[in-house]
C-alpha positions in Angstrom: -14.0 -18.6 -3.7 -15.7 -15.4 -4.4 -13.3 -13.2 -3.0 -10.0 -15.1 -5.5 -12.3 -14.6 -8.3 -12.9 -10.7 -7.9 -8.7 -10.8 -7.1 -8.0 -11.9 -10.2 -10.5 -10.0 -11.8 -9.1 -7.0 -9.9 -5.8 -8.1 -11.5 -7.2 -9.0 -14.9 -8.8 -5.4 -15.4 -5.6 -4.1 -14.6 -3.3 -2.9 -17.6 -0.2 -3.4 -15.4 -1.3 -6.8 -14.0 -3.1 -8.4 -17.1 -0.1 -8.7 -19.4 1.5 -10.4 -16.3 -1.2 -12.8 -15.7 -2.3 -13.6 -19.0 -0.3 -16.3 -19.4 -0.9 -17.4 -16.2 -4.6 -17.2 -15.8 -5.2 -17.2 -19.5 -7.6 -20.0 -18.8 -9.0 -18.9 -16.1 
């Protein structure tokens, strides 16, 4: 799933997003 993976990377690289999804897709 190449296009979920660059999402969450999206997501990940954003400041706003990270702290909200770091918990959540710490492992991912």
């Amino acid at each position: 799933m190449p296009e979920d993976a660059a999402y969450l990377h999206g997501l990940r690289t954003d400041p706003r997003y990270n702290a909200h999804l770091s918990p959540v897709t710490g492992t991912v």
